[in-house]
C-alpha positions as CSV (number, residue, x, y, z in Angstrom):
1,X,-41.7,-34.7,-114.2
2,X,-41.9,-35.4,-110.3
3,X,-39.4,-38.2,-110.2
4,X,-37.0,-35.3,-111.2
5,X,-38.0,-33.1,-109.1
6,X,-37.5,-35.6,-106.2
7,X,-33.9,-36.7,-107.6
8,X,-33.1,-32.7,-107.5
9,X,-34.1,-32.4,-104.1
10,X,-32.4,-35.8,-102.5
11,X,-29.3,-34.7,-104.7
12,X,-29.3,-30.7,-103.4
13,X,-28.7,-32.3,-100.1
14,X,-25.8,-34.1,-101.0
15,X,-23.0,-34.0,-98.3
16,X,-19.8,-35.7,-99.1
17,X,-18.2,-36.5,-95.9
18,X,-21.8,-37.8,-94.3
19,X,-22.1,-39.7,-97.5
20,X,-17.8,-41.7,-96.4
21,X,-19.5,-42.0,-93.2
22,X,-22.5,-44.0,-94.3
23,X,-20.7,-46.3,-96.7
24,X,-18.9,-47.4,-93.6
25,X,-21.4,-47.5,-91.7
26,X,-23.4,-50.0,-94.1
27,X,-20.7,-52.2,-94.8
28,X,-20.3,-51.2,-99.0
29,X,-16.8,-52.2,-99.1
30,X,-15.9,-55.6,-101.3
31,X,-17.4,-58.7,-99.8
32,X,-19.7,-56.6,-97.3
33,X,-23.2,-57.0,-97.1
34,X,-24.0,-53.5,-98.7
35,X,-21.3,-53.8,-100.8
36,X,-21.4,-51.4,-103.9
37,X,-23.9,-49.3,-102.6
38,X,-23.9,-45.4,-103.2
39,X,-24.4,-42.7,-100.5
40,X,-25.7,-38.8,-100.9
41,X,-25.0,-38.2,-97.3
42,X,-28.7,-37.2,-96.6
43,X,-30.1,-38.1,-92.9
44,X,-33.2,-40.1,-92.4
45,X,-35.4,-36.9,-91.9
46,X,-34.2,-35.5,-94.9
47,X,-35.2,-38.4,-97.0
48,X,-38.4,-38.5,-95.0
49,X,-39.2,-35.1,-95.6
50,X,-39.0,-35.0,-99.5
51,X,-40.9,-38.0,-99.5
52,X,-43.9,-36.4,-98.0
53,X,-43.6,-33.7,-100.0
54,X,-43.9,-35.8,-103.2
55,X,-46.0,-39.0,-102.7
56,X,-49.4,-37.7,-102.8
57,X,-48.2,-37.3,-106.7
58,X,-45.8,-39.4,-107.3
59,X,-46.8,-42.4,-109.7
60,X,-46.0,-46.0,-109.6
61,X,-44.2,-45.9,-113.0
62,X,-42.1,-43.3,-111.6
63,X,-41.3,-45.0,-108.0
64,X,-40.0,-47.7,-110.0
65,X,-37.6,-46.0,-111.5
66,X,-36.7,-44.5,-108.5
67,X,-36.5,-47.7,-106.4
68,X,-33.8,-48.8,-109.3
69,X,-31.5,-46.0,-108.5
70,X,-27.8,-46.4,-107.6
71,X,-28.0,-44.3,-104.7
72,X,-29.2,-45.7,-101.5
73,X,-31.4,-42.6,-100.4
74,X,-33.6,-42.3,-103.6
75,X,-34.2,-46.1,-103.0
76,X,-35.1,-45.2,-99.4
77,X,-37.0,-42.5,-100.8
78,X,-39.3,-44.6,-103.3
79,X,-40.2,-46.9,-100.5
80,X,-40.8,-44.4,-97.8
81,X,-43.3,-42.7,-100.4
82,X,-44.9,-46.3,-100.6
83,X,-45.3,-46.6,-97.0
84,X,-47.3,-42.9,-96.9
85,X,-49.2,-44.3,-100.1
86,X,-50.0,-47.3,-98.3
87,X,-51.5,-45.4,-94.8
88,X,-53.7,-43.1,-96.6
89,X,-54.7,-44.8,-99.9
90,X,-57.0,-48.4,-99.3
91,X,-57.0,-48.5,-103.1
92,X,-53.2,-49.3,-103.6
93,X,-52.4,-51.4,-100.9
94,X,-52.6,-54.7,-103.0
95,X,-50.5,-53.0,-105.5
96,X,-47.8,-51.4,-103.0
97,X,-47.6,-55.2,-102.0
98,X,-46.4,-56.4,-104.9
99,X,-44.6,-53.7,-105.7
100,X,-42.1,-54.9,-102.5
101,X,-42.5,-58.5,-103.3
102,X,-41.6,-57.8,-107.5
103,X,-38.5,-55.3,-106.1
104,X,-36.6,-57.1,-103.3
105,X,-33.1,-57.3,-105.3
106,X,-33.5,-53.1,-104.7
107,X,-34.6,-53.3,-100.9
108,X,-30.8,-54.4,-100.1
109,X,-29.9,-53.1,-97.1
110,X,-31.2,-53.4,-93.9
111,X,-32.7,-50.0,-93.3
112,X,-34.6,-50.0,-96.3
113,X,-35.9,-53.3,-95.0
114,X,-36.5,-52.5,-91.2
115,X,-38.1,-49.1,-92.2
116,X,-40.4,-50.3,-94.5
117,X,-41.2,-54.0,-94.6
118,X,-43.8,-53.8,-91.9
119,X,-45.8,-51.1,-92.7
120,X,-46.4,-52.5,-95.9
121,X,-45.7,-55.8,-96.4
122,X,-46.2,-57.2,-93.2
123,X,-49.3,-54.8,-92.8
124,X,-51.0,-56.5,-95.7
125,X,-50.6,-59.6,-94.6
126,X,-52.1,-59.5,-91.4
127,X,-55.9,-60.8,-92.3
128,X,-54.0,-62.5,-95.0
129,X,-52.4,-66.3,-95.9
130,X,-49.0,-65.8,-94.4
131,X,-47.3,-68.1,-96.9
132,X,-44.7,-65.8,-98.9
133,X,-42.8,-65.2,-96.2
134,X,-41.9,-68.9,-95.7
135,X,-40.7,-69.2,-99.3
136,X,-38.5,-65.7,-98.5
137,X,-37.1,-67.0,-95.3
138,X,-35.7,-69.8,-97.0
139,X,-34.2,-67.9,-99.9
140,X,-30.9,-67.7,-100.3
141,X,-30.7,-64.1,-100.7
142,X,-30.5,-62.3,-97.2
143,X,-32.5,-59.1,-97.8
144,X,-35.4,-61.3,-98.7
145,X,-34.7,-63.4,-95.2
146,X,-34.3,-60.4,-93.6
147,X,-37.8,-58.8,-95.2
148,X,-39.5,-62.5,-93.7
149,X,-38.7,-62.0,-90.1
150,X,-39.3,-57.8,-90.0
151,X,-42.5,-58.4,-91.8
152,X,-43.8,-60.4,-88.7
153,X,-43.3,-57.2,-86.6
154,X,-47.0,-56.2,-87.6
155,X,-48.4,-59.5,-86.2
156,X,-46.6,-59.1,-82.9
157,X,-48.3,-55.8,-82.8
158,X,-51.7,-57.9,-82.6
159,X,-49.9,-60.2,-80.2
160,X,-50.0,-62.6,-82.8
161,X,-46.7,-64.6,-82.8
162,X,-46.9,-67.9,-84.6
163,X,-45.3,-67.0,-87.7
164,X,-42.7,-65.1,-85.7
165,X,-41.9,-67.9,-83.6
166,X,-41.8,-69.9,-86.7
167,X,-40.0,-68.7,-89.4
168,X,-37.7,-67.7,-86.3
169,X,-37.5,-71.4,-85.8
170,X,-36.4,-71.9,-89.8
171,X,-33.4,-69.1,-89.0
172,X,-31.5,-70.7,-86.2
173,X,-28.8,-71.8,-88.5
174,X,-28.4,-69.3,-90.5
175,X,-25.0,-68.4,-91.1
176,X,-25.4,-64.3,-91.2
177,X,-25.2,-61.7,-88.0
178,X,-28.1,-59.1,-90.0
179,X,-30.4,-62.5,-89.4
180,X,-29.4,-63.2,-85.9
181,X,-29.8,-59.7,-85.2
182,X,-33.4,-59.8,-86.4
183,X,-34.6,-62.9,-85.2
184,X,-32.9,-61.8,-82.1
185,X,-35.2,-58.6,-82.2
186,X,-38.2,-60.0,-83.3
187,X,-38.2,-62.8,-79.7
188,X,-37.7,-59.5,-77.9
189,X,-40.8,-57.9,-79.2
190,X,-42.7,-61.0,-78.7
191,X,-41.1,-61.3,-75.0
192,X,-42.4,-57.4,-74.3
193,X,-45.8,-58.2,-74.9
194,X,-45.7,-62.6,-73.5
195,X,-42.4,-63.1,-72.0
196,X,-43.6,-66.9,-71.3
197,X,-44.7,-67.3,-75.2
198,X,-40.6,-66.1,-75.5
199,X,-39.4,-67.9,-72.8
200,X,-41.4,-71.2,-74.2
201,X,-39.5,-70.5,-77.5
202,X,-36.0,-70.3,-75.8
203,X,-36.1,-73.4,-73.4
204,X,-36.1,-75.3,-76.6
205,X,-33.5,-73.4,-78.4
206,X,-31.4,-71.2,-76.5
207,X,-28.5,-73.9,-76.3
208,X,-27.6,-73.7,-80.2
209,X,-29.2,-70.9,-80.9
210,X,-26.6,-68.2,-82.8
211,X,-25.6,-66.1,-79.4
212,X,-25.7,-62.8,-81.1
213,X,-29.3,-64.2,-81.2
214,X,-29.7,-64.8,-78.2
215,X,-28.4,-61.7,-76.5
216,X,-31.1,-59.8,-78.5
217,X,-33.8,-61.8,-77.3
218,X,-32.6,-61.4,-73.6
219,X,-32.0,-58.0,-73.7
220,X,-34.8,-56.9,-72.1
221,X,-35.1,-59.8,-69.2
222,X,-33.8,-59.3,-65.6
223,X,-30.1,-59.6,-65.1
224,X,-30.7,-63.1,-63.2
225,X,-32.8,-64.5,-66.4
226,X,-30.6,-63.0,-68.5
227,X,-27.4,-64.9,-67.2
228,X,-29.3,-68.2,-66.7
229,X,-29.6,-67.8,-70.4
230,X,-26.5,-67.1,-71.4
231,X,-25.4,-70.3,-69.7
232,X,-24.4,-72.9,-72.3
């Protein structure tokens, strides 16, 4: 079978002490936000590499199982395929889509979120109702807050910020840094490309706004605009 093929491969290049260095890294201690999660010690290329190897072949049946795995890089592995599924193959996007949205209590880390969530998610829905991503920004489970605001990257790409600006708008209080952080990066990415249309946003908000936030959204401004906001 391919999925044990793939498992073979992800687990030949096991490396213990990468593996300690990761679990810090991602917070898996008790009470952290990855906590429990499992490490090979495989890099990013690694996992990207046996996941172009396999996902030409690999079926949805078996990505599923995949996806379920204990160890954080055969998760990152069954979603990486996805994304390569989803760039070459017009046929499956609809189902890749749902796939994410059926699977979120597996996407639980910020990686596999950040990595992913636009090129699939947020790539579907940019012709399409926008709506899902409200209902995830208010959930109380903050991968699936996290996969609302990183989803909106593919808009900003089309210089399309509305949803950005307002699920951003739905975040301000939230209570976790991996949220600021994003939200934080998202205004950035919309400053790049219209600093006004980010500017515009933070007039209105940069006063309560979490500052971890805020420093994201700056980071990228002039050292004078930068301290104005920082101002309180």
């Amino acid at each position: 079978m391919i999925l044990d093929s793939i498992q073979k491969d992800l687990h030949i290049l096991q490396n213990t002490e990468k593996a300690k260095l990761l679990s810090g890294f991602f917070k898996t201690g008790p009470g952290q936000y990855g906590e429990g999660d499992v490490f090979l010690g495989l890099t990013m290329p690694q996992t990207r590499t046996i996941a172009k190897k396999y996902f030409k072949d690999v079926s949805m049946s078996e990505v599923q199982e995949l996806v379920k795995s204990k160890f954080h890089e055969c998760r990152m592995c069954a979603l990486v395929m996805l994304v390569y599924k989803y760039e070459k193959s017009d046929n499956e996007r609809k189902e890749i889509y749902d796939f994410f949205l059926r699977n979120t209590k597996y996407i639980n880390n910020w990686d596999l979120v950040d990595v992913t969530v636009p090129r699939t998610v947020g790539f579907y829905l940019v012709d399409k109702d926008r709506s899902i991503l409200y209902t995830l920004a208010k959930s109380s489970d903050l991968w699936e807050r996290r996969i609302a605001v990183l989803a909106t990257f593919a808009f900003i790409r089309h210089n399309d910020f509305k949803d950005s600006l307002a699920i951003a708008e739905i975040l301000l209080q939230d209570t976790h840094d991996l949220i600021h952080k994003a939200v934080g990066w998202m205004l950035r990415e919309i400053g790049k490309r219209n600093q006004d249309v980010e500017e515009e946003f933070l007039q209105n908000h940069y006063k309560t706004m979490p500052r971890t936030m805020l420093r994201y959204a700056i980071e990228k401004f002039d050292d004078d605009t930068r301290k104005h906001y920082m101002k309180k």
